[in-house]
TORRO-447337 format. One record per residue: residue in three letters; x, y, z of N, C-alpha, C in turn. Coordinates in steps of 0.02 Angstrom, whole numbers, plus 50000, padded with zeros to 5 digits. Last residue first. Layout:
<sites>
alaXYZXYZXYZ...
</sites>
This chain:
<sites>
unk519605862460944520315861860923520455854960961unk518665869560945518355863760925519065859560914unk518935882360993518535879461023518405871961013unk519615884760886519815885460958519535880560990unk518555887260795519225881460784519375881360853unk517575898360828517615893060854518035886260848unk518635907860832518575906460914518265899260897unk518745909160703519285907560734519035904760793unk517295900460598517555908360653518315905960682unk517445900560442517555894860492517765902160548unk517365910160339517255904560308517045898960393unk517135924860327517345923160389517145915760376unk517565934760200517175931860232517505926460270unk517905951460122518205944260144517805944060187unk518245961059972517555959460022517995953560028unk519125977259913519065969659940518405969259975unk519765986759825519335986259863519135977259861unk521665994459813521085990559792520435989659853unk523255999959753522736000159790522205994959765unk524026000859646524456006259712523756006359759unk525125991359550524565992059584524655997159648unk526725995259471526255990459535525545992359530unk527535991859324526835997059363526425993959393unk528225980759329528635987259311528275993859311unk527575968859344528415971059377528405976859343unk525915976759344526325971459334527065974959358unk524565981759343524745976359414525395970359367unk523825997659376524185995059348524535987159399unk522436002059474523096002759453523395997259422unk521775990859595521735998659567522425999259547unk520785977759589521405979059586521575988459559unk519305970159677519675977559610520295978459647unk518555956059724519185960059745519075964359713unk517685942659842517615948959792518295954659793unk518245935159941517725934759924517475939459845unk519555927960047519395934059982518745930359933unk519315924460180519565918960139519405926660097unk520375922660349519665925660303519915924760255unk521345922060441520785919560465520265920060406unk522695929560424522225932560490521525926860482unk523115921760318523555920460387523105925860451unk522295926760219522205919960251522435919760305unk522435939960222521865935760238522085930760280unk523885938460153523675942460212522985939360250unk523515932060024524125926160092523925932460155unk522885940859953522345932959989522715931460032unk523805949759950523115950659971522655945260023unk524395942959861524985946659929524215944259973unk523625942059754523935935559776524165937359863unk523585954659708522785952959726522915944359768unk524705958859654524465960259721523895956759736unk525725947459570524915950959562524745952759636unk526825960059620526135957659565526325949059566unk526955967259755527205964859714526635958659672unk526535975859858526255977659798526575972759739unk525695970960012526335969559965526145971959899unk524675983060075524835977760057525455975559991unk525255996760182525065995360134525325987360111unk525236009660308524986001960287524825999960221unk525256023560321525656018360364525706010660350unk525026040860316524956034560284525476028960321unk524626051760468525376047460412525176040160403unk523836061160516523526055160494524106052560434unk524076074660536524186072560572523966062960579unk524336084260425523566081060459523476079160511unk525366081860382525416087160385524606086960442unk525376068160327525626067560388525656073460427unk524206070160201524186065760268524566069460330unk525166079060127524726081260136524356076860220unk526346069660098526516075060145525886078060184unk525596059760030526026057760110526156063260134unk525356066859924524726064759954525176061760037unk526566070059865526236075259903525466073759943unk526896057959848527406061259860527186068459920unk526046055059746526116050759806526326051559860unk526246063659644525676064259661525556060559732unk527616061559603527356068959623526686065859657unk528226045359642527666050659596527916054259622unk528986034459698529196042759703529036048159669unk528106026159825528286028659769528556034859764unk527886020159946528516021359929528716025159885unk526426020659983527076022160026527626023659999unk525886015159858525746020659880526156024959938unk526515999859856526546006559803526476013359832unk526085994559952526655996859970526866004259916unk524265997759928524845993459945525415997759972unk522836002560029523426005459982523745999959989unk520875996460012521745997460046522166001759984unk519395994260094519825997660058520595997460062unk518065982260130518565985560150519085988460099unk516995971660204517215977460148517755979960176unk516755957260292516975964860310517225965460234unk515645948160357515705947860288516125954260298unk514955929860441515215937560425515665938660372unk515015916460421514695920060362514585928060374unk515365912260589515365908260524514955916060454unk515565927660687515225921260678515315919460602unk517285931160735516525931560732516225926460693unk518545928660726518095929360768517605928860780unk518995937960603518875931760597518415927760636unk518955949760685518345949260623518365940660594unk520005947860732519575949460773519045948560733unk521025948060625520885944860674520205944160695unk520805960160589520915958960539520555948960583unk521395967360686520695968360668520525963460638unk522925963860673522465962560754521725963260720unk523135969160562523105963360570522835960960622unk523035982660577522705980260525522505974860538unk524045984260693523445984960693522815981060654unk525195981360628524925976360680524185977560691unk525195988060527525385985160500524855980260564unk524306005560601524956001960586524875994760582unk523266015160472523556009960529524156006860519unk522906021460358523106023860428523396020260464unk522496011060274523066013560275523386017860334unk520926006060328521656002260359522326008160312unk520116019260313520486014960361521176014260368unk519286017960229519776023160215519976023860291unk517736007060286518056010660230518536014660250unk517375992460335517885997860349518256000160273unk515965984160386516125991660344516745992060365unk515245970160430515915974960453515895978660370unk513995961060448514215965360391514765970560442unk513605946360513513855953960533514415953460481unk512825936060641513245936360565513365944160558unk513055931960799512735933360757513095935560681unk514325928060890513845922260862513475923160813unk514235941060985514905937060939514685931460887unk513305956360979513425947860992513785944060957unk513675970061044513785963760972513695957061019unk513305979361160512845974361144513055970261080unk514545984161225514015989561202513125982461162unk515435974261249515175976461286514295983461292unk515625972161101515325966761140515015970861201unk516485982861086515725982561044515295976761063unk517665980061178517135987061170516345987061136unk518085971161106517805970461185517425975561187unk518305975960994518005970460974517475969461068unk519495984861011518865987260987518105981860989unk520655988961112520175981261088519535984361073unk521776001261071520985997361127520955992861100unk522566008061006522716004861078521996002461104unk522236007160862523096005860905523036004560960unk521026010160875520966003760824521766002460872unk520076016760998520646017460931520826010560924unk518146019361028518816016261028519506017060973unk516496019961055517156024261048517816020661068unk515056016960958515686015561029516226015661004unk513536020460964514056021260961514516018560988unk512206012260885512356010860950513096011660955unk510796017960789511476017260808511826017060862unk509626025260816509726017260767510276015560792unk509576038460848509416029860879509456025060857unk509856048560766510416045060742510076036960812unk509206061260665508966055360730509546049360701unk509446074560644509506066960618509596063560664unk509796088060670509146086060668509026078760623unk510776094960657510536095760621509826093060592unk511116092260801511226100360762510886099960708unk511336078560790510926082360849510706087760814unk512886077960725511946075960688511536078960723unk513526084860802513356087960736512636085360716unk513776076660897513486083560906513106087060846unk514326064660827513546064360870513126072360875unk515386069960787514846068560726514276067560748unk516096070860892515886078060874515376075360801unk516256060560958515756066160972515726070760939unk516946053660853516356052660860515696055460897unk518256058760855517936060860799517276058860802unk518426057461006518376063960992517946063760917unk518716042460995518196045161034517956054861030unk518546034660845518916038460900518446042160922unk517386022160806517826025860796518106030560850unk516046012860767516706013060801517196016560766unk514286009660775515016012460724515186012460800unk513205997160724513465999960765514116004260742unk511425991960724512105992960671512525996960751unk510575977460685510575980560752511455985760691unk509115974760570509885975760585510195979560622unk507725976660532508055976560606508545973860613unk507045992960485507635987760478507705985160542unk506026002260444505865994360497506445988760485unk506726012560392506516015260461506266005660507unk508276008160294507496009060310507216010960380unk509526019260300509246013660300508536013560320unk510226030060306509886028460262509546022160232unk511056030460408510416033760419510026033460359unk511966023860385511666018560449511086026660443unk512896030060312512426022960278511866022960310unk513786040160328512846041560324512606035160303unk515486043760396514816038860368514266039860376unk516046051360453515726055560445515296050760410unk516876037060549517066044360531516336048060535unk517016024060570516606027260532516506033760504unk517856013060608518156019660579517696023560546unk516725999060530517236003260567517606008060555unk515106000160556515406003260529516286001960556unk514065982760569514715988760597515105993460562unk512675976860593512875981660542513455985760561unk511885958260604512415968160631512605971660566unk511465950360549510945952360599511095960260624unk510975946860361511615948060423510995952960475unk510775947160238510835940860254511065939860347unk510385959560182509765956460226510015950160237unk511615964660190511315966460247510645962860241unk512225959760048512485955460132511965959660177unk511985971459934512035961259942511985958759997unk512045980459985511215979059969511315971159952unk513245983860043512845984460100512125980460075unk514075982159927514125977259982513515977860025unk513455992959863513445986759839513495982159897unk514266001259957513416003759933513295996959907unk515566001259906515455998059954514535997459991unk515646004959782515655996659789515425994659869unk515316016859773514816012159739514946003459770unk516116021459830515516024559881515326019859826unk517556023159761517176014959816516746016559850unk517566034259694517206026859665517296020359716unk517916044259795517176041859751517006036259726unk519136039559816518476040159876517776042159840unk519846036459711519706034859751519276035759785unk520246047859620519576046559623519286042559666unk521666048859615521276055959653520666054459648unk522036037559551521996038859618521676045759653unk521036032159419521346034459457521456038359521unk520156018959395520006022459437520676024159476unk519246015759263519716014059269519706019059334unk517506017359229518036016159207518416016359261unk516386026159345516366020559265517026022259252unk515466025159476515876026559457516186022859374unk513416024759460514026021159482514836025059440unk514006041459477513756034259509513396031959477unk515216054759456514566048859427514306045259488unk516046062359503515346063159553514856059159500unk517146062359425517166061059479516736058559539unk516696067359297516846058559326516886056459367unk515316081359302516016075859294516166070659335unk513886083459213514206079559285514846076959284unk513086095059125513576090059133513856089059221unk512186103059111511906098759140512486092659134unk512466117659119512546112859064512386107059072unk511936123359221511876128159155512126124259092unk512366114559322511606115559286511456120859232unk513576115659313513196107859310512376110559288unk514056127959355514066127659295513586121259297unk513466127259483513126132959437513346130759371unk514356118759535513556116859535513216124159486unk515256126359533515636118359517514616118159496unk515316137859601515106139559547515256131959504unk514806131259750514456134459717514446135659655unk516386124259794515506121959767514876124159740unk516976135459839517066129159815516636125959777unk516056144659912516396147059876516826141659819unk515246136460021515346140559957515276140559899unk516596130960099516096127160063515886131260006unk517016144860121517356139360101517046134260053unk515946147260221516186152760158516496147660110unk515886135960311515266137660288515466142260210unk517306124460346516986131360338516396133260287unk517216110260413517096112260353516886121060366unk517436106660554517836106260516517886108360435unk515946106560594516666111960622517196112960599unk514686103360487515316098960509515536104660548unk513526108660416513556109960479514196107860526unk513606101760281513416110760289513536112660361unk513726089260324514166092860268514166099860295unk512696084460363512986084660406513766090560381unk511946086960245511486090060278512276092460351unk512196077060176512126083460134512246089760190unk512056066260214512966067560198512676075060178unk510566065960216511006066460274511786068660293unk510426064560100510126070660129510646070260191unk510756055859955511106057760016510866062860062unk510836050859790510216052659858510686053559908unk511776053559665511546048259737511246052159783unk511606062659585511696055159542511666050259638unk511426076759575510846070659577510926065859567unk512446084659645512326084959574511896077759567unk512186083259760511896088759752512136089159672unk512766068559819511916072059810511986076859780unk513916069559756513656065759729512716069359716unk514346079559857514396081059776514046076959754unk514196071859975514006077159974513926079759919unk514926060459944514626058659946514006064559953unk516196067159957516056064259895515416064059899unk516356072560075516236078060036516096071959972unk516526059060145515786063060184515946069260102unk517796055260110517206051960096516626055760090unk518616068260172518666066060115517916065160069unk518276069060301518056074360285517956071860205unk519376058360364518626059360359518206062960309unk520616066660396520256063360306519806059260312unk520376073460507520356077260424520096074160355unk519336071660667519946065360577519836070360512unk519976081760796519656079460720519716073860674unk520986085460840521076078960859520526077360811unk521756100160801520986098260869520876089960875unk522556096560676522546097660754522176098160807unk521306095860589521656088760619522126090360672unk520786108860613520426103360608520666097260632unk521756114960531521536116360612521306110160631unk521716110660417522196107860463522246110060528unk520686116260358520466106860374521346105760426unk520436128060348520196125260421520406118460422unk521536127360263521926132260305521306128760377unk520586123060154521206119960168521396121660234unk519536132160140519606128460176520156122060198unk520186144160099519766145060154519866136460202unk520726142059992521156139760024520736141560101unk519616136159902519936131359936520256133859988unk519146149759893518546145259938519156140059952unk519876152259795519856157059867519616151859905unk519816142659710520356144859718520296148859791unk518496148459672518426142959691518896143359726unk518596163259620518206161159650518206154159707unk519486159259508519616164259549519186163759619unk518566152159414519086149759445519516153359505unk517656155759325517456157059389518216153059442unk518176150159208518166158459220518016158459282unk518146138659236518736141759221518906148659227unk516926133159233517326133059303517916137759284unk516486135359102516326140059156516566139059220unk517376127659031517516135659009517176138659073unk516556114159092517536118259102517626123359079unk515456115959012515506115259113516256116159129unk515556118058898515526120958922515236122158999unk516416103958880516686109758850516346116558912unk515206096158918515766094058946516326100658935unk514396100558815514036102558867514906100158924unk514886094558695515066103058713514706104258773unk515106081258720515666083358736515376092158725unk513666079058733514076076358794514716080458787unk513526081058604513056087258646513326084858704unk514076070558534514216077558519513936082158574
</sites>
């Protein structure tokens, strides 16, 4: 009873203050597509604001997503706000937290919740596999805060990879805000035209050592070959590497929701057109493993998001795959 009128009255007070918020979005709608024209990653911005709500309604520690949040180029200061301000005024005048900004995320996980509820699974991956593993790679790291919330005597060497513009400007930003980012050994590459893998060798991975790969809100961006060239390359590596990772199937490309409909326009308007999605034909979680396998990696842990039969596909999921036998070294032993 006191869950649902405190739930009652955290929506009567966004409601009246709704005028308010409404402004603040379109403040910042109007910067986030400047934003992805300057070469920015817009839907970056996504993850980094979940994880920003999370902290400041108390359910995940985050100083750093907090901190880089308030200072991004891409996030307007009024905007912010004006958005967030009366979302957190009502939370503490009722001390309700909506579903969005739980943690751990609980129940069923429709698609506008996405990028909140895999900040749990993939937070999970990092406290299972990082004391088994020598690297720590973000890929596509965007606006990611893991690698600063790690202990100060970790000695997991970590490294992110991502475009070379979205990664100076997250270097600049941390600087700005005073987060010692030395832990981290950047390197700048696009997943379409570089060899990311030569790049992070050359920056110091050692191919041999075990290694936690991150790639969160990724692979749909990419094209089909891409996915799969990475996809590769992570085989590569040494026996009992381990890469997380997020996807859309075909569902999400094709469908002819409203909601799918305008999440592709919203993307390609960004300049980031959805592009990759695993076979959605059920049981996707099968499409899934024959993808793996034929790049090299066996499915280790899955969630099927969405519905998963002939007549309501699945329109996504979060995966962990491990590197059972390295490719190079079959090669090698061929």
């Amino acid at each position: 009873m006191r869950t649902r009128v405190s739930r009652v009255g955290f929506y009567l007070l966004c409601t009246l203050m709704s005028p308010v918020i409404l402004a603040g979005y379109l403040v910042w709608v109007g910067k986030l597509f400047a934003a992805g024209r300057s070469g920015v990653s817009a839907t970056a911005q996504g993850p980094l604001s979940a994880r920003f709500s999370e902290h400041n309604f108390g359910t995940r520690q985050d100083d750093a997503a907090d901190r880089l949040m308030r200072r991004l180029p891409g996030v307007p200061p009024l905007g912010l706000r004006l958005t967030t301000g009366p979302v957190l005024i009502a939370h503490r005048l009722t001390g309700y937290v909506p579903r969005a900004f739980r943690y751990p995320f609980e129940g069923d996980v429709a698609p506008q919740y996405e990028a909140s509820a895999r900040i749990w699974f993939f937070d999970a991956a990092v406290d299972r596999y990082l004391p088994e593993v020598a690297q720590f790679v973000l890929l596509g790291a965007g606006f990611d805060t893991r690698a600063y919330r790690l202990p100060s005597d970790t000695r997991v060497r970590v490294f992110e990879v991502d475009s070379p513009h979205t990664q100076m400007v997250k270097r600049e930003t941390l600087q700005k805000v005073g987060i010692d980012s030395s832990v981290v050994t950047f390197v700048a590459a696009d997943f379409e035209k570089d060899d990311w893998l030569a790049s992070l060798s050359a920056a110091g991975f050692v191919l041999h050592d075990r290694t936690l790969f991150l790639w969160e809100g990724v692979t749909m961006y990419l094209a089909r070959e891409a996915v799969e060239d990475s996809l590769r390359k992570i085989a590569s590596t040494a026996q009992g590497s381990v890469v997380a990772f997020d996807y859309f199937t075909t569902e999400a490309l094709e469908s002819r929701a409203l909601y799918w409909r305008f999440g592709r326009a919203a993307t390609r308007s960004t300049g980031e057109k959805l592009k990759f999605g695993v076979d959605s034909t059920p049981p996707s979680r099968d499409r899934l493993v024959e993808l793996l396998r034929s790049c090299g990696l066996s499915l280790a842990d899955q969630r099927t998001l969405g519905d998963d039969t002939p007549t309501r596909r699945a329109w996504g999921g979060f995966a962990i795959a491990t590197v059972e036998k390295s490719s190079a070294y079959l090669r090698a032993t061929a």
